[in-house]
Wavefront OBJ file of the C-alpha trace (Angstrom):
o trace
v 57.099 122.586 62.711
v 53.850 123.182 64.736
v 54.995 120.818 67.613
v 58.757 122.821 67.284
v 56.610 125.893 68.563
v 54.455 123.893 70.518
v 57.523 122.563 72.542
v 59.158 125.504 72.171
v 56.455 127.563 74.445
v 56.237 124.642 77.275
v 59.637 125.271 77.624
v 59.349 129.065 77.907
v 56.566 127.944 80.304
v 58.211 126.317 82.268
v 61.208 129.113 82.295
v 58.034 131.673 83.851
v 56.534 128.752 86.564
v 60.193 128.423 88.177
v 60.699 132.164 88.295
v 57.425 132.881 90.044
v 57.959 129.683 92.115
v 61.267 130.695 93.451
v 60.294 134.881 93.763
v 57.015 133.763 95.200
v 55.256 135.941 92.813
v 51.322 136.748 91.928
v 49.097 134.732 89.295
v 49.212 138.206 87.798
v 53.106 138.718 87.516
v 52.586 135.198 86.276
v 49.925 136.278 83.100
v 52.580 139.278 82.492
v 55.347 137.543 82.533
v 54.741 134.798 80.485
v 52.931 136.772 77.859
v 55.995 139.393 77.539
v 57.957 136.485 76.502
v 55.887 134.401 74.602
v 54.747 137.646 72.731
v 58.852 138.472 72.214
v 59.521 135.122 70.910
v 56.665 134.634 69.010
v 56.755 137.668 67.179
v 60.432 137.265 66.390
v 59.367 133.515 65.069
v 57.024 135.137 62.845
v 58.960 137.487 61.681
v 62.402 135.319 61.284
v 59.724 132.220 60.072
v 61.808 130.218 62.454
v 59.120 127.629 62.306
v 59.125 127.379 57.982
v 62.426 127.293 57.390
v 64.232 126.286 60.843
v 68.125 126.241 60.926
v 70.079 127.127 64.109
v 70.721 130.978 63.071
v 66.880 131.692 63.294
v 66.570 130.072 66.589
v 69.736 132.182 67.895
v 68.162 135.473 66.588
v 64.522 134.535 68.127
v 65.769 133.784 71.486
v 68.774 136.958 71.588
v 65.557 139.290 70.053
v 62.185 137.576 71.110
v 63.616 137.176 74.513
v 65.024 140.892 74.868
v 62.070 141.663 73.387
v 59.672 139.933 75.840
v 62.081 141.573 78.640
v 61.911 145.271 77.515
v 57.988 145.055 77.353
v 57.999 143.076 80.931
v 60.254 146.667 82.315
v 57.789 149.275 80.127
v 54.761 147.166 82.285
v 56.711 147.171 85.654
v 58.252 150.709 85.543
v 62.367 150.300 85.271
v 64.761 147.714 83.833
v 65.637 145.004 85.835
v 69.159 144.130 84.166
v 69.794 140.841 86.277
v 66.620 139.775 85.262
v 67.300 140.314 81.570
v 70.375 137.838 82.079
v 68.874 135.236 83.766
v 65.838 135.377 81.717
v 68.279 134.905 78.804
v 70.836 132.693 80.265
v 68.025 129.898 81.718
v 65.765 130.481 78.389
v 68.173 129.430 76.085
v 69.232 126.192 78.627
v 65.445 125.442 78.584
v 65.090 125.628 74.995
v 68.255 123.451 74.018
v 67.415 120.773 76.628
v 63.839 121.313 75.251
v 64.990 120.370 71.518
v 67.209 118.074 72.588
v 64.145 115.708 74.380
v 62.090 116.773 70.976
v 64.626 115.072 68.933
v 65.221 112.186 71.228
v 61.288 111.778 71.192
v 61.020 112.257 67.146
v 63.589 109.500 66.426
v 61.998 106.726 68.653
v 60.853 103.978 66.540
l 1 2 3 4 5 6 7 8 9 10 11 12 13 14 15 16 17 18 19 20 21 22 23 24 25 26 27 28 29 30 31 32 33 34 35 36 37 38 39 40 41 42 43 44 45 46 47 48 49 50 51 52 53 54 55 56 57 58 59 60 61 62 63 64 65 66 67 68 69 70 71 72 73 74 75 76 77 78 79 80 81 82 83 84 85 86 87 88 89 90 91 92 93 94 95 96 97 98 99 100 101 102 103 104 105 106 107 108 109 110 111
């Protein structure tokens, strides 16, 4: 389960490099950003032991919390709530993720 987590964050990555690409923002909104969410999902993982016992449930619940999570500490850091961002940041998360696990499975079941 250590590469689930492993590909898990590069696709979380990957969610943070295309929002600061496309808002043009700093290498520090960068650091923030991509630690609030890491740090939400993460935490959630831990807590849910998404990557000991798996199952589609614990995945929901660590992206819908970790996620929201990641968000709420991103708007305590910044100063206010940015609600669209909370949607897209959940929206394009979970699309990275599932693509994500969808090219880990593909990759697992080559011969």
């Amino acid at each position: 389960m250590k590469k689930a987590a492993a590909w898990d964050a590069a696709a979380l990555l990957v969610f943070v490099v295309v929002g600061v690409l496309t808002h043009g923002a700093s290498a520090g909104a960068f650091v923030r950003d991509l630690l609030c969410i890491l740090g939400g999902w993460f935490a959630v993982a831990l807590v849910l032991r998404l990557y000991v016992r798996g199952g589609r449930s614990r995945l929901a619940a660590t992206w819908l919390v970790g996620v929201s999570a990641g968000v709420l500490v991103r708007a305590v850091l910044v100063g206010h709530v940015a609600y669209d961002f909370w949607g897209v940041a959940l929206a394009f998360t979970a699309l990275f993720v599932l693509v994500e696990r969808g090219l880990y499975r593909v990759a697992v079941r080559r011969p």
